[in-house]
N, CA, C and O atoms as a CHARMM CRD file, in Angstrom:
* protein
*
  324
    1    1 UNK  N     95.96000  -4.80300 121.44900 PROA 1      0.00000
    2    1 UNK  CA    96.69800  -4.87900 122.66700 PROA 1      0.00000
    3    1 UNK  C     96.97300  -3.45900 123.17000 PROA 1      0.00000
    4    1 UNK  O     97.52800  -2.78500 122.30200 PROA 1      0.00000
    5    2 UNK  N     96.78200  -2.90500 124.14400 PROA 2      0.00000
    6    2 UNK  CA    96.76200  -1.75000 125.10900 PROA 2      0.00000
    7    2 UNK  C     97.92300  -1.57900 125.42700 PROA 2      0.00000
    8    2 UNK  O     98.30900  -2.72700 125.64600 PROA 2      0.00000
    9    3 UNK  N     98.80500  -0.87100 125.61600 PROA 3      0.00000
   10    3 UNK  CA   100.34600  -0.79400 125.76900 PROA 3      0.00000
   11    3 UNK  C    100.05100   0.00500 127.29600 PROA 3      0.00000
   12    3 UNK  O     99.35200   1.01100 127.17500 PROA 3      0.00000
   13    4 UNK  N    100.44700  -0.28600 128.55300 PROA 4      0.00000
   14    4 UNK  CA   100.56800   0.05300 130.04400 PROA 4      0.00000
   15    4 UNK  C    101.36200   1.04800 129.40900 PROA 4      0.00000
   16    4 UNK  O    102.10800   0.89000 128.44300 PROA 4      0.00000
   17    5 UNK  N    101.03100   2.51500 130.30800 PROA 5      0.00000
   18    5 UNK  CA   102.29500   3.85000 130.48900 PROA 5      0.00000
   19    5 UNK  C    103.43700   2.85800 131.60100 PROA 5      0.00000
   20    5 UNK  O    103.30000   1.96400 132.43600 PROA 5      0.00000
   21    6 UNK  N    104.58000   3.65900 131.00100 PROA 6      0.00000
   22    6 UNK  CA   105.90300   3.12800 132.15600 PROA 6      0.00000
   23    6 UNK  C    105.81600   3.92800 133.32700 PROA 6      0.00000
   24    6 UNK  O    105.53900   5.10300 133.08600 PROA 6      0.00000
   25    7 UNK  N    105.95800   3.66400 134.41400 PROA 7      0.00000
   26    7 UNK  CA   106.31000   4.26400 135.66700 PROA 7      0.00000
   27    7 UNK  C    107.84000   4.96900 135.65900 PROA 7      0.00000
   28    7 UNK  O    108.82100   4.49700 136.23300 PROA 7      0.00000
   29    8 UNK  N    107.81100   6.18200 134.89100 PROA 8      0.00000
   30    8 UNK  CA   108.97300   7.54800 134.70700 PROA 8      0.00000
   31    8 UNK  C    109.04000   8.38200 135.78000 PROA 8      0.00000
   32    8 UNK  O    108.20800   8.27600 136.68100 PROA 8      0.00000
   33    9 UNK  N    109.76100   9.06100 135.81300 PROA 9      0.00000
   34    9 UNK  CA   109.78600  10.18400 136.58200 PROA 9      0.00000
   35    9 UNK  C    109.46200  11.32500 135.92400 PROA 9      0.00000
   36    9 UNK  O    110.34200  11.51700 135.08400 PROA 9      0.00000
   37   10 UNK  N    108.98600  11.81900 135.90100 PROA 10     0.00000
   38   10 UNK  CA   108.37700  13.54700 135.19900 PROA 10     0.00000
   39   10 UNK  C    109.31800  14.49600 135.44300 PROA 10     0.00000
   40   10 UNK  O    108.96000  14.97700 136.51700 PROA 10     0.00000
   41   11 UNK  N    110.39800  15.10800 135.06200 PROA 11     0.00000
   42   11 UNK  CA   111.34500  16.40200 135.52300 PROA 11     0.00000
   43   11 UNK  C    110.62500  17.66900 134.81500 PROA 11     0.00000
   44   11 UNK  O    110.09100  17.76000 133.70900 PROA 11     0.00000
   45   12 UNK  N    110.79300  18.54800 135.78300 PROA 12     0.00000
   46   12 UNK  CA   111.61600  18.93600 136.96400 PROA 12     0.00000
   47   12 UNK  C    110.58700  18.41700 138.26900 PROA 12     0.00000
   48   12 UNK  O    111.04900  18.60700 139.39400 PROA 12     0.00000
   49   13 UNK  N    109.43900  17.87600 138.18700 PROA 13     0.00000
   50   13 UNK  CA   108.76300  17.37300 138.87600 PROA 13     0.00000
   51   13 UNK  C    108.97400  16.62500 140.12500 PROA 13     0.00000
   52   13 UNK  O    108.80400  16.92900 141.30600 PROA 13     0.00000
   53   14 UNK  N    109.44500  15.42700 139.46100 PROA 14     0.00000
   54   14 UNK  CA   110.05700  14.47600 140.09600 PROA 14     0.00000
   55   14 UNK  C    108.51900  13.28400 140.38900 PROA 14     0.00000
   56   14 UNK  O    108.54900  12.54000 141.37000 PROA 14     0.00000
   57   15 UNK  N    107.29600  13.26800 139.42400 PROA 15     0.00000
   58   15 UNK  CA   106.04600  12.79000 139.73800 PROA 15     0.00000
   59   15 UNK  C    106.04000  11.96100 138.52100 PROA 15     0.00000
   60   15 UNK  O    106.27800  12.42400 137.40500 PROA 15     0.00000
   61   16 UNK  N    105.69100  10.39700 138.82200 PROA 16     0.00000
   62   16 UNK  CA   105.12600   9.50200 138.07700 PROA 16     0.00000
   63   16 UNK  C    104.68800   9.65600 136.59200 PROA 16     0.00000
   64   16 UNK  O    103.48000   9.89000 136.62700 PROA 16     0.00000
   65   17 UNK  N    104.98000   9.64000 135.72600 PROA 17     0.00000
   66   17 UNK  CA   104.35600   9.85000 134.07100 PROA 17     0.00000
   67   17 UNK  C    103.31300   9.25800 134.32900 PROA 17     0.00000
   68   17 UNK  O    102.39200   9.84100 133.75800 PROA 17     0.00000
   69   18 UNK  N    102.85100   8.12000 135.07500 PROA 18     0.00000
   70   18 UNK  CA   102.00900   6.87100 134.81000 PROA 18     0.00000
   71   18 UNK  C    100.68600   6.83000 135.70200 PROA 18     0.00000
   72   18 UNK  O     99.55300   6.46100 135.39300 PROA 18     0.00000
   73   19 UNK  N    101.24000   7.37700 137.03700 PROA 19     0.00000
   74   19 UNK  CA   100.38800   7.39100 138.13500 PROA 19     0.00000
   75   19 UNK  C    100.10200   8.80200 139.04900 PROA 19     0.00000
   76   19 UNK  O     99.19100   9.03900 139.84200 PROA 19     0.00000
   77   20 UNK  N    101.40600   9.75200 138.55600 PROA 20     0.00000
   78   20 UNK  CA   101.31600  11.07400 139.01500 PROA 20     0.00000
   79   20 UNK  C    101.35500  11.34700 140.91400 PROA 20     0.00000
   80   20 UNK  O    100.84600  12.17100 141.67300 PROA 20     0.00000
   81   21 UNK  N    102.13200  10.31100 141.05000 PROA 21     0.00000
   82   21 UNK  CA   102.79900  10.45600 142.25400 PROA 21     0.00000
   83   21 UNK  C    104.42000  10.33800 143.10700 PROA 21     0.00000
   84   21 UNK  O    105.24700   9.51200 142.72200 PROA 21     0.00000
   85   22 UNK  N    104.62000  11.00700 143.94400 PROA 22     0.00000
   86   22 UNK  CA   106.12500  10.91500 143.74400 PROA 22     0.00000
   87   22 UNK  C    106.77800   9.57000 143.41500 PROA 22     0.00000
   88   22 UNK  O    106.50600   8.43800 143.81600 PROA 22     0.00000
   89   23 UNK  N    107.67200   9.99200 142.61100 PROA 23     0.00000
   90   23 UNK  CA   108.67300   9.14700 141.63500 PROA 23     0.00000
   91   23 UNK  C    109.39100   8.80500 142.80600 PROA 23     0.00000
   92   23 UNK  O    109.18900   9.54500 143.76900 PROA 23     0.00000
   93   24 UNK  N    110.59200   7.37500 143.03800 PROA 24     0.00000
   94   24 UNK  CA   109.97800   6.31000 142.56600 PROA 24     0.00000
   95   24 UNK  C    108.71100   5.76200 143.27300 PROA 24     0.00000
   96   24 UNK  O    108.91300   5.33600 144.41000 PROA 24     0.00000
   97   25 UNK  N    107.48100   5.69900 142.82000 PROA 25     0.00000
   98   25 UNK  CA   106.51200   4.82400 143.06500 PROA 25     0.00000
   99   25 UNK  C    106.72600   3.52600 142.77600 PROA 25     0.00000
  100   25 UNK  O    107.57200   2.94800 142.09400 PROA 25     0.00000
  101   26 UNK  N    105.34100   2.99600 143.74400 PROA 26     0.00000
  102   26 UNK  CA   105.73100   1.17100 144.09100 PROA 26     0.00000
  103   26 UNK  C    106.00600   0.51100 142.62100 PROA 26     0.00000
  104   26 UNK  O    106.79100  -0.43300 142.52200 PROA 26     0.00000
  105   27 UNK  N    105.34500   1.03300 141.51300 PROA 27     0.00000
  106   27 UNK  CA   105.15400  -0.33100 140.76200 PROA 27     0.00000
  107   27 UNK  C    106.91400   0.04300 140.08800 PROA 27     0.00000
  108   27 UNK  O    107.64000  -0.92200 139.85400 PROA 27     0.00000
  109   28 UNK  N    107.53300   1.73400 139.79000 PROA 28     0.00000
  110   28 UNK  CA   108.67900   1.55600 139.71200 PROA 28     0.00000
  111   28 UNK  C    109.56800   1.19700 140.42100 PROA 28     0.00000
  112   28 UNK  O    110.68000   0.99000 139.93700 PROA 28     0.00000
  113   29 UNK  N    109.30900   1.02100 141.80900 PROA 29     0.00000
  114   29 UNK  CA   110.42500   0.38600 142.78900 PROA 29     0.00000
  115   29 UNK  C    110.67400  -1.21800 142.65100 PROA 29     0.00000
  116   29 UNK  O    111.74100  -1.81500 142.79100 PROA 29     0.00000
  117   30 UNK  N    109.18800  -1.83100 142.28600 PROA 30     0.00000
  118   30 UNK  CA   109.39400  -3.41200 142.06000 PROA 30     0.00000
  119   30 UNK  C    109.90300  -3.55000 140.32900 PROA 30     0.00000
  120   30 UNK  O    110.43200  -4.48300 139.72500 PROA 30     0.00000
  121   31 UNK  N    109.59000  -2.54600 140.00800 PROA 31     0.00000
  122   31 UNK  CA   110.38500  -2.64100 137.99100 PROA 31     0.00000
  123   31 UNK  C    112.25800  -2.52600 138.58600 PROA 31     0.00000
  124   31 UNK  O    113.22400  -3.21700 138.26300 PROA 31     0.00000
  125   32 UNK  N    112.18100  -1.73000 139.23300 PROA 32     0.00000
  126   32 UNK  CA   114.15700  -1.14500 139.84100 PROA 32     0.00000
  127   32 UNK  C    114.53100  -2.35900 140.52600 PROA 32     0.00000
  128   32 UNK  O    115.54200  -2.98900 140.21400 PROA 32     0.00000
  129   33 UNK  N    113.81700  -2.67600 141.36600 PROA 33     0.00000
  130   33 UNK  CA   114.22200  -4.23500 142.74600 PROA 33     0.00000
  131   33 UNK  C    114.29400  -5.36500 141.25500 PROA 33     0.00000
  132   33 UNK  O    115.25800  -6.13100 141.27000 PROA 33     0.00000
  133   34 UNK  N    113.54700  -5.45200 140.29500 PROA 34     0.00000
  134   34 UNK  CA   113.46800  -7.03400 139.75600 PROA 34     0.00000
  135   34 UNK  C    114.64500  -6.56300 138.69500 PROA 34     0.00000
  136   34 UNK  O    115.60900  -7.32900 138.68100 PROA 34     0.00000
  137   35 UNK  N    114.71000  -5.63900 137.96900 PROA 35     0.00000
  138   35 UNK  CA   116.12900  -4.95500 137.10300 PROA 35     0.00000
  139   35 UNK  C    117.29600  -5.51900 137.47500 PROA 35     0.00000
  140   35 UNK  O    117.87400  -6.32800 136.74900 PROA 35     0.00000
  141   36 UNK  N    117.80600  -5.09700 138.78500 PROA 36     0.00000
  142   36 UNK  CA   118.86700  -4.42000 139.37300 PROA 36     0.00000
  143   36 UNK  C    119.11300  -5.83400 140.65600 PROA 36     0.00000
  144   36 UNK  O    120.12300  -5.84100 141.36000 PROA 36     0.00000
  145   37 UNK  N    118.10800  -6.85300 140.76400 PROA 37     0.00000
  146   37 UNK  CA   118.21300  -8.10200 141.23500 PROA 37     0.00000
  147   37 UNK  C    119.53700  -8.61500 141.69300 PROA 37     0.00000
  148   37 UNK  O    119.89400  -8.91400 142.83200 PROA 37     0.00000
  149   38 UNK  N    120.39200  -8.66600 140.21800 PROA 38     0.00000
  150   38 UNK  CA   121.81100  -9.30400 140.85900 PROA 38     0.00000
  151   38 UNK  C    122.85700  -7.94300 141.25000 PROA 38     0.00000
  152   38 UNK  O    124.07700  -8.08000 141.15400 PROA 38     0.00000
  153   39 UNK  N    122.42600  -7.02800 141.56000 PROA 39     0.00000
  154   39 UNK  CA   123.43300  -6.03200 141.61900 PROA 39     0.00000
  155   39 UNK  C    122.85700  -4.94100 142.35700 PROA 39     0.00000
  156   39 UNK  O    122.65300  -3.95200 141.65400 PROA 39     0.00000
  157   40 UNK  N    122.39200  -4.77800 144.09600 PROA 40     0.00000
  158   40 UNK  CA   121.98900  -3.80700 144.71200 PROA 40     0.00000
  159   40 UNK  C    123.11300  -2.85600 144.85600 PROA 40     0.00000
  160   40 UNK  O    122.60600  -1.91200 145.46100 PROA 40     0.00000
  161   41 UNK  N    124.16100  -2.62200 144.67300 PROA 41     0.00000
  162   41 UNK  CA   125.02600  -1.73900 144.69400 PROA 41     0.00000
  163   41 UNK  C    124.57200  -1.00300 143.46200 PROA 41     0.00000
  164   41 UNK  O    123.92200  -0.00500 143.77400 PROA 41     0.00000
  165   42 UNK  N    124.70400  -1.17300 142.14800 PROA 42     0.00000
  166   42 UNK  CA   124.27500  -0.44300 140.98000 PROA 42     0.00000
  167   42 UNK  C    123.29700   0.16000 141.06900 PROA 42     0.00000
  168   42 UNK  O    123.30600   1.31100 140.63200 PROA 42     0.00000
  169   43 UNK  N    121.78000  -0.51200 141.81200 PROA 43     0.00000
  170   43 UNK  CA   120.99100   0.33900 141.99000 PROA 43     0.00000
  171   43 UNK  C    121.22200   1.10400 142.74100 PROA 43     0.00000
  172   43 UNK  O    121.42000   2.17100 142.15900 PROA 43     0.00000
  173   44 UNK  N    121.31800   1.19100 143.75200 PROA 44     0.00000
  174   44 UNK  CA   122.02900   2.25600 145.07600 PROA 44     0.00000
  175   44 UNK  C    122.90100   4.00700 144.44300 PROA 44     0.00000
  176   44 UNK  O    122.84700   5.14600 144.90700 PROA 44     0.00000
  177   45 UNK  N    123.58200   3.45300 143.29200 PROA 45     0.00000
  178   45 UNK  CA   124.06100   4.50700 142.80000 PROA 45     0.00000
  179   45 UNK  C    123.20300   5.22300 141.63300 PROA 45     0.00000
  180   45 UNK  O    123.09500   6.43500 141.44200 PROA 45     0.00000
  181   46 UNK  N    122.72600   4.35300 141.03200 PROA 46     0.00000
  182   46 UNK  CA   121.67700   4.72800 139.66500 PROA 46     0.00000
  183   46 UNK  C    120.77400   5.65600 140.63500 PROA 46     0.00000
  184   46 UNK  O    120.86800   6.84300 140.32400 PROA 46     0.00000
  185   47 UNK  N    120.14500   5.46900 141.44800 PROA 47     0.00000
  186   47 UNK  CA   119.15200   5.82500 142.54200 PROA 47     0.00000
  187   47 UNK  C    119.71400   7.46500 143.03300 PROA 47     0.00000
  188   47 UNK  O    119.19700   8.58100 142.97500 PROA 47     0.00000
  189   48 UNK  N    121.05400   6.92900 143.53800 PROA 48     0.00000
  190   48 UNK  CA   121.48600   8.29000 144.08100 PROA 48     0.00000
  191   48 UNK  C    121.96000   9.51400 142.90600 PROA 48     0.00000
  192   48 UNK  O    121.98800  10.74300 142.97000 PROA 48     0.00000
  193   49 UNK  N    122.21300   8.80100 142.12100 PROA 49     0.00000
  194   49 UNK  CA   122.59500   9.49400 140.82600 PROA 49     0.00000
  195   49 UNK  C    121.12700  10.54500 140.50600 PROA 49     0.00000
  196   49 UNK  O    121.15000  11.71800 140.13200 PROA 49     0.00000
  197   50 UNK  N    120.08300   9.80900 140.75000 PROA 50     0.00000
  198   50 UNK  CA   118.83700  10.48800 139.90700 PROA 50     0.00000
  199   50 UNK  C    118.40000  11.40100 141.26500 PROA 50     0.00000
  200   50 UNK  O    117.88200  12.49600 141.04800 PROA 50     0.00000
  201   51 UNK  N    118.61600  10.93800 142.73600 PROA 51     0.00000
  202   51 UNK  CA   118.29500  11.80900 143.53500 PROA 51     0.00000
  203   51 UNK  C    119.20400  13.48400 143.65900 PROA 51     0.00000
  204   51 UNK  O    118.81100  14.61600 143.94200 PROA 51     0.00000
  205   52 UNK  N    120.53100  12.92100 143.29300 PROA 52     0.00000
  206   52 UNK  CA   120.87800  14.31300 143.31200 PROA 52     0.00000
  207   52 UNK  C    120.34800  15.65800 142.14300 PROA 52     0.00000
  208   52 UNK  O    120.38800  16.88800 142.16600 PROA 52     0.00000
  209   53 UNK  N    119.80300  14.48600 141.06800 PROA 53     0.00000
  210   53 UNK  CA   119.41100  15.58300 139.86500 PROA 53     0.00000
  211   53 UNK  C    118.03800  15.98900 140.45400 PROA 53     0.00000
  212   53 UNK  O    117.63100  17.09100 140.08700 PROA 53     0.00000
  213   54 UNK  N    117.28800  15.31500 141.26800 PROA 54     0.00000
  214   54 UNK  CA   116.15600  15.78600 141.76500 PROA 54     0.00000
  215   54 UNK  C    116.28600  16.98100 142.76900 PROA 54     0.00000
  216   54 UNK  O    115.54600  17.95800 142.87900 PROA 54     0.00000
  217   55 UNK  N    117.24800  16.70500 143.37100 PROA 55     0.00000
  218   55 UNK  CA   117.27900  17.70700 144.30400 PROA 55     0.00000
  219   55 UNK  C    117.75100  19.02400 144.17000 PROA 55     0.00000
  220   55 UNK  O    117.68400  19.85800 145.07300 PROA 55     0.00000
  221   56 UNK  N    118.31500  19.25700 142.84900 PROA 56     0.00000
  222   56 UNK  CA   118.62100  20.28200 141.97600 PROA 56     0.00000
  223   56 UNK  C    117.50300  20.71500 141.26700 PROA 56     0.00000
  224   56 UNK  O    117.30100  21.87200 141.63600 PROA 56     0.00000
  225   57 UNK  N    116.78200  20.42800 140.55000 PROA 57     0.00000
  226   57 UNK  CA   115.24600  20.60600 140.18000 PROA 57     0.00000
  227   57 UNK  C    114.44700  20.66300 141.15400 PROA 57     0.00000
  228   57 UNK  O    113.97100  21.79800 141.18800 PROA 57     0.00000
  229   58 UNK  N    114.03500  19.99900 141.99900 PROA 58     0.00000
  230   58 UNK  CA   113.32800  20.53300 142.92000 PROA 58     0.00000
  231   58 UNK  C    113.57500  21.77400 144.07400 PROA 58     0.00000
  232   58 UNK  O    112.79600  22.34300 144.83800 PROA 58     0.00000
  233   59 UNK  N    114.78400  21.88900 143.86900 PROA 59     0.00000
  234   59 UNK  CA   115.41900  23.21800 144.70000 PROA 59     0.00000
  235   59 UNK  C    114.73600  24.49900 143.57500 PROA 59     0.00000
  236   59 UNK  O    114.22700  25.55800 143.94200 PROA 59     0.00000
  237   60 UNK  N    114.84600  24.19700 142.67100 PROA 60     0.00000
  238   60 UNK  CA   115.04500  25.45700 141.63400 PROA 60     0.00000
  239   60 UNK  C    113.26900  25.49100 141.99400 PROA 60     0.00000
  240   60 UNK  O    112.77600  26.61200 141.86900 PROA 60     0.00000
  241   61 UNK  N    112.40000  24.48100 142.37800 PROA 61     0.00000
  242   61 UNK  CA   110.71400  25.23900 141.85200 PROA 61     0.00000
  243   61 UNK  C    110.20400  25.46100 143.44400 PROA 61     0.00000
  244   61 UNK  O    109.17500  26.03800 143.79500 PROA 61     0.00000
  245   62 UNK  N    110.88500  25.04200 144.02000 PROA 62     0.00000
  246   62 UNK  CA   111.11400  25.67800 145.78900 PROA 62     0.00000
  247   62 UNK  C    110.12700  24.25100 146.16300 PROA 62     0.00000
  248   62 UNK  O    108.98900  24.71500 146.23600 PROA 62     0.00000
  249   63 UNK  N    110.08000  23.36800 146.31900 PROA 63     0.00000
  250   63 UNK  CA   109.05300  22.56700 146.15700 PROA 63     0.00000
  251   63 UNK  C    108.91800  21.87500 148.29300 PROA 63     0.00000
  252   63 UNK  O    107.96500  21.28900 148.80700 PROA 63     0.00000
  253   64 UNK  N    110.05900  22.22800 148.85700 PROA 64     0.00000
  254   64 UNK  CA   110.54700  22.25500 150.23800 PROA 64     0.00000
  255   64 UNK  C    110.27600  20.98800 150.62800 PROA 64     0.00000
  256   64 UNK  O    109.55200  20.50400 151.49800 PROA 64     0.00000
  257   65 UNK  N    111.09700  20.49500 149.70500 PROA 65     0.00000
  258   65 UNK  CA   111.27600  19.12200 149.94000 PROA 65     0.00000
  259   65 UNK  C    112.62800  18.48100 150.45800 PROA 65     0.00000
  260   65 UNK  O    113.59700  17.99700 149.87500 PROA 65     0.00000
  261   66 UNK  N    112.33000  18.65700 151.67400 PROA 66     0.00000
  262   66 UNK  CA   113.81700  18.46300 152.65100 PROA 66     0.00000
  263   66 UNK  C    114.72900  17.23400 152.17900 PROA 66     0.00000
  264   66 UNK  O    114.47100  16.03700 152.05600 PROA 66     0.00000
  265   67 UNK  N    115.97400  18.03400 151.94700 PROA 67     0.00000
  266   67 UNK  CA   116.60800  16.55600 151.61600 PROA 67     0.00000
  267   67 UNK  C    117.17200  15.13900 152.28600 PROA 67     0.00000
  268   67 UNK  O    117.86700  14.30800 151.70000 PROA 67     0.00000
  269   68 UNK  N    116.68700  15.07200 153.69600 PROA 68     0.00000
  270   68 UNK  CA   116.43600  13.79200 154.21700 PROA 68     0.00000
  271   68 UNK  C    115.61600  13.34700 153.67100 PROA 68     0.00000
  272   68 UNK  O    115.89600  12.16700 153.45800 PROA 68     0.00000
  273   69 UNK  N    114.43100  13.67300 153.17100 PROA 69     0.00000
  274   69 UNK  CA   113.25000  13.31300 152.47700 PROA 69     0.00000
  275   69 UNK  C    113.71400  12.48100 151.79300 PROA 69     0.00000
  276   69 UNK  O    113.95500  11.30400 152.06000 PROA 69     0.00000
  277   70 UNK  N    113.93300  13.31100 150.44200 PROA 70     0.00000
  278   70 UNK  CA   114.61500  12.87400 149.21000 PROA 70     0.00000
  279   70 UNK  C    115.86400  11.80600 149.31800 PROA 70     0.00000
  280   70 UNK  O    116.29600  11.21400 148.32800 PROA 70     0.00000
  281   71 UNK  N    116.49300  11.60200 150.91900 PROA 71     0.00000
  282   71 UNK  CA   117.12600  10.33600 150.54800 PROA 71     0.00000
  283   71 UNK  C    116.51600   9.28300 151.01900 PROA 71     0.00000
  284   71 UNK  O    117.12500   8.21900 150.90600 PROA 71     0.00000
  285   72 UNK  N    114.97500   9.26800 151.76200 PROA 72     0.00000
  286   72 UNK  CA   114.57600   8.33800 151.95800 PROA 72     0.00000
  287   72 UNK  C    113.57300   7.71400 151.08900 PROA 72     0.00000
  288   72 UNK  O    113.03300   6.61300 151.19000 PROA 72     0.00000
  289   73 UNK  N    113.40800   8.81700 150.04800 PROA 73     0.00000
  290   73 UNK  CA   112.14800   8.40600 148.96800 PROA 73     0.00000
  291   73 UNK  C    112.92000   7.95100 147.97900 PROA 73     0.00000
  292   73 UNK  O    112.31900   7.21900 147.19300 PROA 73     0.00000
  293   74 UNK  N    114.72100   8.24900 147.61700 PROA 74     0.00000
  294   74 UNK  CA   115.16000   7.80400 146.59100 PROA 74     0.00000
  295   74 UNK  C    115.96900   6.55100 146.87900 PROA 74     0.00000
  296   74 UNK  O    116.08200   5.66100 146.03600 PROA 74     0.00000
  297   75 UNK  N    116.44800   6.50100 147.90700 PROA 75     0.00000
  298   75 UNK  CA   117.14400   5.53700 148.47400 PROA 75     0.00000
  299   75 UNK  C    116.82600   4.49700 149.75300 PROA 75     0.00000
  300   75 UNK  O    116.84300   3.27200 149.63000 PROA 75     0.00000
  301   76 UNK  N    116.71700   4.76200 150.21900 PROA 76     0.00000
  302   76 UNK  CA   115.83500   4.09700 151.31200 PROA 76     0.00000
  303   76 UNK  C    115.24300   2.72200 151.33300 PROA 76     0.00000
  304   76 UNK  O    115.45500   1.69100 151.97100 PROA 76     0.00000
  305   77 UNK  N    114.43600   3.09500 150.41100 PROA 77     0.00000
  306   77 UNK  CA   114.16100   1.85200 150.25200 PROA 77     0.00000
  307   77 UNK  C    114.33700   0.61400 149.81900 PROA 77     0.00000
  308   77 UNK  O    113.66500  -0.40200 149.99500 PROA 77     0.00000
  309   78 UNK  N    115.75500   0.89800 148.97100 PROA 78     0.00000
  310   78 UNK  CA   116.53400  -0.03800 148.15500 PROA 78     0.00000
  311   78 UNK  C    117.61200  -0.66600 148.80000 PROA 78     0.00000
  312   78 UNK  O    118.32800  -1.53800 148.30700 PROA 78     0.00000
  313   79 UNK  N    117.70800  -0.10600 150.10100 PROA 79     0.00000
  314   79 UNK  CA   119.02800  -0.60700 150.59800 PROA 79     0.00000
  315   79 UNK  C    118.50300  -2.04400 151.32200 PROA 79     0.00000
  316   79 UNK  O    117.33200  -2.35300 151.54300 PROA 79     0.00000
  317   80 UNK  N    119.56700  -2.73300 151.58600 PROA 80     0.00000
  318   80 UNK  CA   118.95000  -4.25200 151.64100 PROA 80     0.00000
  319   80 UNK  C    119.01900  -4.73900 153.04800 PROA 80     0.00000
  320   80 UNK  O    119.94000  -4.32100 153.74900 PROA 80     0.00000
  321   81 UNK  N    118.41300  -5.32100 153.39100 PROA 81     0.00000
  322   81 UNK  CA   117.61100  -5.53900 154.78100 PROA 81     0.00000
  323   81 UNK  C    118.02400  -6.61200 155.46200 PROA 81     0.00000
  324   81 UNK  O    117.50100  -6.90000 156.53800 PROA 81     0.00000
């Protein structure tokens, strides 16, 4: 049996362990959406929690990644519709 890599975030990166594209990617956004199911508030903060550590690491490697960006790639998409 083949064990799938998890869809991580790579620090100070902020890029996929699995797929090597910015973190969260789709297949971790539907792993976070099916998790976090009965409780979109928890994700919302877990989310913002990891965006602010991103945006501290990614400040430090100059990576000019505007932080509207970063709240629409970390958050954004989780908020509920």
């Amino acid at each position: 049996m083949t064990r799938r890599p998890e869809h991580l975030p790579s620090r100070p990166t902020w890029r996929c362990t699995a797929c090597g594209i910015a973190w969260p990617c789709s297949p971790a956004k539907l792993r976070l959406l099916a998790e976090y199911r009965q409780d979109r508030t928890a994700l919302l903060v877990y989310l913002a929690t990891l965006q602010a550590e991103a945006a501290g690491q990614l400040a430090g490697l100059d990576s000019g990644t505007p932080s509207d960006r970063l709240a629409e790639r970390f958050t954004g998409w989780a908020r509920p519709r």
